[in-house]
N, C-alpha and C positions, 0 to 999 in steps of 0.2 A: 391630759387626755388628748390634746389639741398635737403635742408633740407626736406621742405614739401615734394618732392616726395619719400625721405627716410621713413617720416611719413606714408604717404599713406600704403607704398609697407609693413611697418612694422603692421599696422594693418589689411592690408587685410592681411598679413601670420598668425599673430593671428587669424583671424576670421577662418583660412582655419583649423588651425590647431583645434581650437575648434568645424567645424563641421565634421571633420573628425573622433574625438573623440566620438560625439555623433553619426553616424554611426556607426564606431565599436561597440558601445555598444548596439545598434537598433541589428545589424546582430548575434551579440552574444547571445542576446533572443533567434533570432529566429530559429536559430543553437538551443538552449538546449533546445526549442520546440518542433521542429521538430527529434531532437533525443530520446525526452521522448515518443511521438507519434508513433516513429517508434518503441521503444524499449516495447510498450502498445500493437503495431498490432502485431509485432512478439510473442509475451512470452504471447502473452492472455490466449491460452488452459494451456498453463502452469504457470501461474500464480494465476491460480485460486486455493482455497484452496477447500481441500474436505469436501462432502457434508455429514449431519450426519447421525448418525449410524442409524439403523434400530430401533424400538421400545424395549427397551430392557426388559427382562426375566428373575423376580424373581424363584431364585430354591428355594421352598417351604422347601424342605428337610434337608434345610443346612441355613434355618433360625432363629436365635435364639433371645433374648432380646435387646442384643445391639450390633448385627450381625447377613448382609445379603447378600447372593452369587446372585451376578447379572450376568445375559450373554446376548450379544447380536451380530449380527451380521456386518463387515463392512459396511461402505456405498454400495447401488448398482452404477453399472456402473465400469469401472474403474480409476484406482488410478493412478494420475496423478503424485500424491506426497505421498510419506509413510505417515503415520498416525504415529506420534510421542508418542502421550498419547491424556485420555481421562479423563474430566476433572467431576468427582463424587462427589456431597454433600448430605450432610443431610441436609434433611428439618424437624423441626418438625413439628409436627402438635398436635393441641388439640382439644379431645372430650371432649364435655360435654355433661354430661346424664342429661336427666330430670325426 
């Protein structure tokens, strides 16, 4: 008798102990959920990156064959977050004449 209830008391502490386990891990989600969510509603205005520049402005003047002076203005509104750098290629392009 004394066995079997050893038995018992030994599997129901495993059992307890296994769904205990799997709560923790339930609440740990919902903890890093709930902290991402919060950390989304806080830092939203600032989390956003800035919007791009204005349409930019070749200087005719200071344009040559395989060089071209571009200017443009920052974003409108304000800057939430400094503007680092700005990211410029070449495109070719071909004409054909007929």
């Amino acid at each position: 008798v004394l066995l079997d209830r050893l038995e018992r008391w030994t599997a129901l502490k495993q059992e307890k102990q296994a769904a205990i386990l799997r709560l923790k891990a339930i609440i740990s989600r919902m903890v890093n959920k709930v902290e991402e969510m919060m950390d989304i509603a806080s830092g939203l205005n600032y989390s956003l990156p800035p919007s791009a520049p204005l349409a930019p402005t070749i200087v005719h003047h200071e344009t040559t064959q395989n060089a071209v002076t571009v200017t443009w203005s920052p974003p409108p509104g304000p800057l939430l977050h400094r503007i680092r750098y700005y990211v410029v290629t070449r495109q070719w392009v071909i004409l054909y004449y007929l």
